[in-house]
N, C-alpha and C positions, 0 to 999 in steps of 0.2 A: 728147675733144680739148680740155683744159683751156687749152692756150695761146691756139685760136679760137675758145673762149667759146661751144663747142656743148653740149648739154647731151647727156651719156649715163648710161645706168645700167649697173653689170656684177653679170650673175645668174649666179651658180653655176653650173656644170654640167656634163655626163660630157664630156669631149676628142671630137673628132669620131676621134681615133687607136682610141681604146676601142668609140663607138656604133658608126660605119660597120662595121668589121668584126662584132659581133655584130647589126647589122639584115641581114646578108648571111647570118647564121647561123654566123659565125667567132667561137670566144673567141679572144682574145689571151691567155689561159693555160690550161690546162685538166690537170689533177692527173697526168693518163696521158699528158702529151705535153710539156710546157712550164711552167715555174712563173716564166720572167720572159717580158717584153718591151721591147724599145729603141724610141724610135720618134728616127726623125732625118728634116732633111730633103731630098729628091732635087731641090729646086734652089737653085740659086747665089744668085739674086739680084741684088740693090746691093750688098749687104756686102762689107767683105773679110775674113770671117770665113774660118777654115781648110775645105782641103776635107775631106766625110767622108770617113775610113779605110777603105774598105769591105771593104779583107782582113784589119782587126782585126775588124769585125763580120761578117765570114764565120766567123768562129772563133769565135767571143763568143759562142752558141749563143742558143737562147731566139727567142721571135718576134721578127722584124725589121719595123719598119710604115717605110714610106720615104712622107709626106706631101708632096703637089705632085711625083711625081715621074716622072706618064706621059710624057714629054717626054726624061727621061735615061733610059725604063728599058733601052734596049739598052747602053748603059755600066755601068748597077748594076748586073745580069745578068749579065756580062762580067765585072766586078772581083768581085763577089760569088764566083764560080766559080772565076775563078782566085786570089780568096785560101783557097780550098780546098772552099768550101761546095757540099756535092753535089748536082750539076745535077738529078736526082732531087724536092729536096727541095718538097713539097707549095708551091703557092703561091697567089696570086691577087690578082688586079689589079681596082681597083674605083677607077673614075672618076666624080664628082662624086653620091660616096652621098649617099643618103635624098632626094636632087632628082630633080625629073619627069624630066631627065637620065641619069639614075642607069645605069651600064655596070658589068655586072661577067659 
């Protein structure tokens, strides 16, 4: 926070999008199943940034990671589906990975 004159450092490192799902034992790609992933996020905010599409990424195939988004997921679930994506499709929900907290 350069404006309040705090002092910080920023270290490299893997997105919590990419670790949490493989500390759970999930790739986000894997050669025989998926070779992208999106990650966007499942909540609003302050901003008034647009909302996500979620029936273009029901389509858009590939891993879907939706960050901060246990709060909306019976809406993502919901729009997910009905923009096509089959209710079927493997999932999993993980709430505040790699912390003592840690739900999945």
């Amino acid at each position: 926070m350069t404006e309040a004159k705090i002092a910080f450092e920023i270290v490299p490192g893997i997105t919590s999008a990419i670790a949490v799902p493989a500390y759970a034992g999930i790739p986000v790609t894997h050669r025989d199943y998926t070779t992208s992933f999106t990650v966007v996020t499942g909540h609003k905010g302050r901003s008034s940034s647009p909302a996500v599409n979620w029936e273009a990424l029901a389509r858009l195939g590939g891993t879907l990671i939706v960050l901060m988004g246990v709060k909306a997921l019976p809406d993502v679930t919901r729009r997910l589906i009905q923009g096509g994506l089959d209710p079927t499709t493997p999932a999993a929900v993980i709430q505040e990975g790699t912390t003592p907290n840690s739900e999945w």
